[in-house]
N, C-alpha and C positions, 0 to 999 in steps of 0.2 A: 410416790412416783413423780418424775419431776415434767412439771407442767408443759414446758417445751416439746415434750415428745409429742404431745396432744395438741399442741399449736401450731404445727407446722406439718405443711409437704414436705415429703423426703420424696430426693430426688436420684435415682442410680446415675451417680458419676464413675461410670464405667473403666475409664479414662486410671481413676484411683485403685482398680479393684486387685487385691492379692491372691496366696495360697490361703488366707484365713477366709475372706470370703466376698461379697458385692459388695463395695461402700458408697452408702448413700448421704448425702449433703441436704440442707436444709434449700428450698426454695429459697432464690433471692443470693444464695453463696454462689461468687462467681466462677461459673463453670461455662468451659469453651462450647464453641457455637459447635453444632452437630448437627449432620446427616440423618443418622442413625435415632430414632423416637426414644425418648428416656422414660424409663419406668418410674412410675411414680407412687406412694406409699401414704397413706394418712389412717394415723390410730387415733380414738374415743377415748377416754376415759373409762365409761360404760361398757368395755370391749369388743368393740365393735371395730373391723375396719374396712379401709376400701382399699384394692391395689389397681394399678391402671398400668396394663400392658399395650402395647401396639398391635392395632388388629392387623385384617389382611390390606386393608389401605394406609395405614402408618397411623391412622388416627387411634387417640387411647380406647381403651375399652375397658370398664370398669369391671371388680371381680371384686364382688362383696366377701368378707368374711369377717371372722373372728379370732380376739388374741388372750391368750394367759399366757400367766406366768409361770415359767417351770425351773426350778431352784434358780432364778435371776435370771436364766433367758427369756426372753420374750416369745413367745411359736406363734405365728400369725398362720392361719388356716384361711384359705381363699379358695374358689371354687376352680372346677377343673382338677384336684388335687395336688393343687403347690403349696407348699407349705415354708415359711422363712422364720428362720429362727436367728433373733435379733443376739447374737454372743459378743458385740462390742457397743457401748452406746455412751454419744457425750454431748455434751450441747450443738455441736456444730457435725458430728460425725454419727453415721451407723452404721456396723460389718454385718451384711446379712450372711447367713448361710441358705441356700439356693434347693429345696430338694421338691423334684416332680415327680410325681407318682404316675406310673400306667403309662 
C-alpha cells in the first residue's frame, strides 16, 4: 500500500467532483478559497481512520472509523453510517464514492 495515502490529509475538492464520484486532494494542493467547510479524510496504516465533516457551527467534527480492503477498493466505515469507498487513487488524487445509510 503506497505510503502517501497514510501521510496525508485528503481534502474534498468539491470544486473537482464528478458522475464517478467526491474527489479529494491532498493537504497543501492548491485548492480555492471557500465558504463552504471541506471534508477532511485521514487513513492509518493499522486501519484505522478519522473523517472530519462540518458540524452545525461549520466547525469539523471528527467521525472515527475504520478501512479495508475490498478487491482494491478501499471501504472506509465511519460512524453515523457513511461509508466511502475509495474506487480511484493516485498520489495527488482520490474519487471517493459517497454512501449514507439511515
Amino acid at each position: 500500500m503506497e505510503t502517501r495515502l497514510f501521510a496525508t490529509a485528503w481534502l474534498h475538492a468539491f470544486e473537482e467532483d464528478t458522475a464517478e464520484g467526491a474527489v479529494y486532494r491532498p493537504r497543501g494542493s492548491p485548492l480555492p478559497l471557500s465558504r463552504r467547510p471541506r471534508e477532511r479524510l485521514e487513513l492509518e496504516a493499522d486501519g484505522t481512520a478519522r473523517y472530519f465533516a462540518p458540524g452545525p457551527d461549520d466547525r469539523p467534527v471528527e467521525q472515527p472509523g475504520r478501512w479495508h480492503d475490498e478487491n482494491g477498493v478501499l471501504v472506509v466505515s465511519v460512524g453515523g453510517g457513511t461509508e466511502l469507498r475509495i474506487v480511484d487513487r493516485s498520489p495527488g488524487r482520490l474519487v471517493v464514492r459517497v454512501q449514507r445509510k439511515g
